[in-house]
C-alpha positions as CSV (number, residue, x, y, z in Angstrom):
1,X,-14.5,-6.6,-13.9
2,X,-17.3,-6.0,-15.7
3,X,-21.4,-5.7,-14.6
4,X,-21.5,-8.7,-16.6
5,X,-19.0,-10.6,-14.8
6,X,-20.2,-9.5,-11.4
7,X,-24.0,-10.6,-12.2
8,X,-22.5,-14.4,-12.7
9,X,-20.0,-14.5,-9.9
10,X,-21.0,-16.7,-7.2
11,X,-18.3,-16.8,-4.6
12,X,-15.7,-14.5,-3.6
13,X,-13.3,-17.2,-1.2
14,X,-12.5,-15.8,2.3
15,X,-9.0,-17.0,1.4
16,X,-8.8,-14.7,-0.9
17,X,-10.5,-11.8,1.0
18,X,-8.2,-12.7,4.3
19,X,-5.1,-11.7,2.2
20,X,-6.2,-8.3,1.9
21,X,-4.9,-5.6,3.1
22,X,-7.8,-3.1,4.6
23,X,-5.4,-0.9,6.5
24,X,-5.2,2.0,5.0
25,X,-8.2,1.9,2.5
26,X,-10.2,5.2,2.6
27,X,-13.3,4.7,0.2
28,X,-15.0,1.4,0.4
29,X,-18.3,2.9,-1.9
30,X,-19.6,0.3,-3.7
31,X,-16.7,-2.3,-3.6
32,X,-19.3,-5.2,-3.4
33,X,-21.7,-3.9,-5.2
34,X,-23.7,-5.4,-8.0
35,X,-22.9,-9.0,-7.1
36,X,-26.5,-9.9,-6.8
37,X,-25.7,-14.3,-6.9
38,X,-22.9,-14.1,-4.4
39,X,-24.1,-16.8,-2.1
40,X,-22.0,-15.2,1.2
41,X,-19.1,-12.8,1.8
42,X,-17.1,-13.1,4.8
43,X,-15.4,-9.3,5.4
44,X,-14.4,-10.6,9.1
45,X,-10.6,-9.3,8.5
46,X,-11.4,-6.5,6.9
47,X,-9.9,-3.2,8.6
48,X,-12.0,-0.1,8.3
49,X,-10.8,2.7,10.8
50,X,-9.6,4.8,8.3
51,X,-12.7,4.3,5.7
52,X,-14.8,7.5,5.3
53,X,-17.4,6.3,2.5
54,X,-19.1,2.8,2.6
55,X,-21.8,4.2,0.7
56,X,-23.8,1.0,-1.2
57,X,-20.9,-1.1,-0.5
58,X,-22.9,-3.9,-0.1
59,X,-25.7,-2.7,-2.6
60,X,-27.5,-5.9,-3.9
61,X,-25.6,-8.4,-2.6
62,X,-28.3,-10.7,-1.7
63,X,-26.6,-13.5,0.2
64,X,-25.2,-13.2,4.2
65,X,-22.6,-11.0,4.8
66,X,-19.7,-11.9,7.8
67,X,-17.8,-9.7,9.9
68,X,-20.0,-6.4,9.5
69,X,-20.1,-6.6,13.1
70,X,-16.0,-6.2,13.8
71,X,-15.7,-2.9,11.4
72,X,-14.9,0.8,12.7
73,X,-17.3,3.2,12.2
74,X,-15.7,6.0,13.5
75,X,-14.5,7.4,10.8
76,X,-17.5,7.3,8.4
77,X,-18.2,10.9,7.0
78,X,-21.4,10.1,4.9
């Protein structure tokens, strides 16, 4: 995807963001990042025990963001 594509997309659907598979993702850094119009992101089935770097992962997304308050922490190294 391209900076130009992420500064027009609007919506990420949570059915689409339910189906993926967190588990055994290590580097989150900047997955959301640069989607300034996204009106929401819901991340509640997100699994992030084994996630070291969440640096900017959220970096000017601008809109509420779900579920932040269900991820692991524990294994942030940052």
């Amino acid at each position: 995807m391209t900076n130009s594509d992420k500064k027009s997309l609007t919506k990420i659907s949570h059915k689409v963001l339910d189906k993926v598979d967190t588990s055994q993702v290590t580097d989150m850094h900047k997955m959301f990042a640069f989607y300034p119009k996204l009106k929401s992101l819901d991340v509640s089935n997100f699994r992030t025990q084994k996630v070291t770097s969440m640096m900017a992962m959220f970096h000017k997304v601008l809109g509420p963001i779900e579920g932040i308050d269900n991820f692991d922490f524990s294994s942030i190294n940052e």
